[in-house]
N, C-alpha and C positions, 0 to 999 in steps of 0.2 A: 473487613476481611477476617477469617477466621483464623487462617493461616501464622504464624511467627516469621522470621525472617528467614531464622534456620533450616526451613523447609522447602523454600526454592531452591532449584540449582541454581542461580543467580540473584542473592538478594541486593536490592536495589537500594540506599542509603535515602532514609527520610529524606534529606536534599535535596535529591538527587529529582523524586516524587512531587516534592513542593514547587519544583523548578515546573516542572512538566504540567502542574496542573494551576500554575498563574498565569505561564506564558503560552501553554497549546503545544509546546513542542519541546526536546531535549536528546542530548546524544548521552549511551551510554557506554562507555570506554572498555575494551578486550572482551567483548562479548564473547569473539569466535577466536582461534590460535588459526596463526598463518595458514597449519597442514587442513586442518577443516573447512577453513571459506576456502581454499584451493581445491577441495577433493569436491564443496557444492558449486564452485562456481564451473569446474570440469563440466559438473553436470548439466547445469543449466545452458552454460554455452554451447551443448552438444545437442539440447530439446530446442533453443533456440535455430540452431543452422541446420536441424530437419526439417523444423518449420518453415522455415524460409528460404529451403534451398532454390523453391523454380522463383524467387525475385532478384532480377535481376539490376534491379534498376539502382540510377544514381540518385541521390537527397534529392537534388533539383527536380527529377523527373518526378518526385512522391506528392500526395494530397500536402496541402497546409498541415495536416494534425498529423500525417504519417513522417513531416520533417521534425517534427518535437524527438520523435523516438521510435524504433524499433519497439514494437508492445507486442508480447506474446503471455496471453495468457493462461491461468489455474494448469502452471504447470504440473503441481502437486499430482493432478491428476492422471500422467501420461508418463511420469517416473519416478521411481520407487526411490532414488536417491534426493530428487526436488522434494519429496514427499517428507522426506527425514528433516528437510529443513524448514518447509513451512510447519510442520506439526512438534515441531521440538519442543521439549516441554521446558527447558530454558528460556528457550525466547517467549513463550507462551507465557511464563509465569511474569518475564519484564512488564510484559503488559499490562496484565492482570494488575499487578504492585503498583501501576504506574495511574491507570484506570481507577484502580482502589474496588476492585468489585473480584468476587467469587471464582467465578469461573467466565470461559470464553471460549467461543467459534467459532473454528475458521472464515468468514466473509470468503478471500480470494488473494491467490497471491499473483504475478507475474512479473515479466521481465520488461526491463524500461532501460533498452540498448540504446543509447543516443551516439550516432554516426558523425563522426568529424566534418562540419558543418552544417549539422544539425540544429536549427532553432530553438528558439527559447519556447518551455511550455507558459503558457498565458496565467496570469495566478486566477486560482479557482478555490472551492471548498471541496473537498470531494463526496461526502455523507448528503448534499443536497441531491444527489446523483439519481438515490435510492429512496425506493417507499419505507423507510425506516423512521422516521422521527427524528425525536433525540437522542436515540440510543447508545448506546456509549460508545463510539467506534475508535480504533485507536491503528495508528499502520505503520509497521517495521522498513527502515527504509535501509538496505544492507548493501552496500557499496563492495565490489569486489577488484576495484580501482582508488584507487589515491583521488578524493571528489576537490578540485577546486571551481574557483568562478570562470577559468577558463576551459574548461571542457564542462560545464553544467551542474554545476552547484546549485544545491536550492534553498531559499530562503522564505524565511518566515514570517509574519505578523505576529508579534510578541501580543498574547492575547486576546486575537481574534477571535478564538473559540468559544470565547464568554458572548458572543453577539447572537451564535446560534446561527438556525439554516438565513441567509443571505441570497441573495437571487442566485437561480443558475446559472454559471460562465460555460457556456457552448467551446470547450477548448476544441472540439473537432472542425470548428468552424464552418459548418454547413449555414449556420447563421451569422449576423457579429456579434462575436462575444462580448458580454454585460462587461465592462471597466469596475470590477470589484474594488479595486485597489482607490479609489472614490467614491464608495461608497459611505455615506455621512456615519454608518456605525463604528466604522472603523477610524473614524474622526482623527484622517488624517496619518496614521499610522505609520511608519516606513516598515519593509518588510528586514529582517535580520538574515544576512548572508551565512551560510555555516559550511567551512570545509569540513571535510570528515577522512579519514584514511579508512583503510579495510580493516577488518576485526571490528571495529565499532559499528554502531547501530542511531541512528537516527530515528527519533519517533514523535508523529503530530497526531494529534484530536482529528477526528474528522470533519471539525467546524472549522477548523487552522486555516487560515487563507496561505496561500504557498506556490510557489511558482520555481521555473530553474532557469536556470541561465542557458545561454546557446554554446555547442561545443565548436569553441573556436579552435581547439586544439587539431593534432595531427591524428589523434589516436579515438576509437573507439571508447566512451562511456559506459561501463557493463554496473548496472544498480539493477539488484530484485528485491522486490518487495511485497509484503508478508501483511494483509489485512485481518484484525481480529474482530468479534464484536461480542457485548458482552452476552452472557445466556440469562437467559430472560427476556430480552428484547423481541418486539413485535411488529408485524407487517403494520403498516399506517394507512396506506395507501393502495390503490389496486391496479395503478398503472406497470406498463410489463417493466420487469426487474429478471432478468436470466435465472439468478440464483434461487430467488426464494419459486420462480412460476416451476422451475426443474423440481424442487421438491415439494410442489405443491401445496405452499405457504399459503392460507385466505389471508384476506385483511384481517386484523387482530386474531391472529394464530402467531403460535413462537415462532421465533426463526433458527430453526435446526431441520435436519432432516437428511438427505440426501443431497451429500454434495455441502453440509453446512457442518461440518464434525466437532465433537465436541474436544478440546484440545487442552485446557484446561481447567479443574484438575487432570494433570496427566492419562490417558487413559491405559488399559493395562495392556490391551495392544493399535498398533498403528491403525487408523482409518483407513478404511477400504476406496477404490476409486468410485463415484459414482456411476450407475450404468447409465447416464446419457453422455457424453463428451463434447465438450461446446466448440466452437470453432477455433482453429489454430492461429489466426494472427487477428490482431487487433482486438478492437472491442466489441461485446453482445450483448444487447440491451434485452433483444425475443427469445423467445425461446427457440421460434421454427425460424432465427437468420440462419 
């Protein structure tokens, strides 16, 4: 990196870094002040309950993968305030320091509202997801709730991202999902539980094996989260991927473009929305779902 320490708005303590890049994941403490994750979480819980105002349904009534969580996402794209917070060039730069690379682009952010009695998500990788490789992907995990094991806490594989892409875990479960967690790379591994309070920030590899807990609690789980990847990074693959087919990424082309901003270094002003808008709840693998 070219950069000095002095130059983030958030410089990130060598430790801090070493920590993140043995074991795949690491929290970093008062990222955000009370009055700001309140002023982002306003927002997103108000792009959230537009999106889903005509559902009416209870947990039990939802698919297998729709009891994991409430998932609405790239809300970045639909509010100028969601926008402030995936694109912030503080949290941008944690990455970046954390990654140990250049610069970075937005991937995608969304919201992952887990419903009191809502299920445990299934542990998975998430970078195998995508036509991307190895690319260095790295995901902000911003709690705007107090996160324990009883309302959905997530945990990690200390080190898993050194194993690289590991088969795909189907967490939508239209298939059965691959048992990652036995996987013989992982030789064994137990995954590490992490509470987190709000203001702080959670962050794993996108090889990180990682899973949460179920919300046994009484209360709604509200966690958004903020995907970067590094710039530089290229299509691998030509299977449909929503993000790079919208900006019409080939196989071995960069991955930036519409809809893919560049976020770090800073830029001088905010990214614009893209003009296609993808669907508003859950997940989009096509371009034409």
């Amino acid at each position: 990196m070219n950069k000095t320490a002095s130059e983030y708005p958030y410089p990130v303590d060598l430790s801090v870094v070493e920590e993140f890049q043995h074991k795949g994941f690491v929290v970093t403490d008062n990222v955000f002040t009370p009055a700001t994750l309140a002023h982002y979480a306003s927002a997103v819980d108000a792009e959230v309950a537009l999106r889903t105002a005509d559902d009416a349904r209870e947990v039990g009534e939802k698919t297998t993968y729709e009891q994991s969580f409430v998932q609405c996402m790239r809300l970045w794209e639909t509010n100028e305030i969601v926008r402030d917070l995936s694109c912030d060039p503080g949290l941008a730069g944690i990455g970046a320091q954390l990654l140990g690379v250049d610069g970075l682009h937005l991937w995608q952010d969304q919201a992952l509202y887990k419903e009191s009695g809502g299920r445990e998500t299934d542990a998975h990788q998430d970078q195998t997801f995508w036509p991307i490789g190895d690319a260095d992907l790295i995901s902000a995990w911003i709690p705007f709730d107090a996160v324990t094991f009883e309302n959905g806490a997530m945990a990690y594989v200390p080190g898993s991202h050194k194993a690289g892409g590991l088969k795909p875990v189907d967490i939508t479960h239209s298939t059965e999902p691959y048992d990652i967690l036995a996987d013989p790379a992982l030789k064994g591994a137990a995954p590490e539980w992490v509470s987190v309070n709000p203001g702080n920030v959670v962050w794993h590899h996108g090889f990180t094996v990682h899973q949460a807990a179920a919300n046994t609690s009484p209360n709604l789980r509200r966690v958004f989260t903020v995907v970067f990847v590094a710039a530089g990074s290229r299509r691998t693959k030509p299977w449909p991927a929503f993000p790079l087919d919208r900006a019409r990424v080939p196989v071995g082309g960069l991955i930036e473009g519409d809809g893919l901003p560049a976020v770090w270094p800073a830029p001088q002003q905010q990214p614009s929305a893209p003009e296609l808008i993808g669907v508003p709840v859950g997940p989009q693998f096509e371009l034409d779902a």
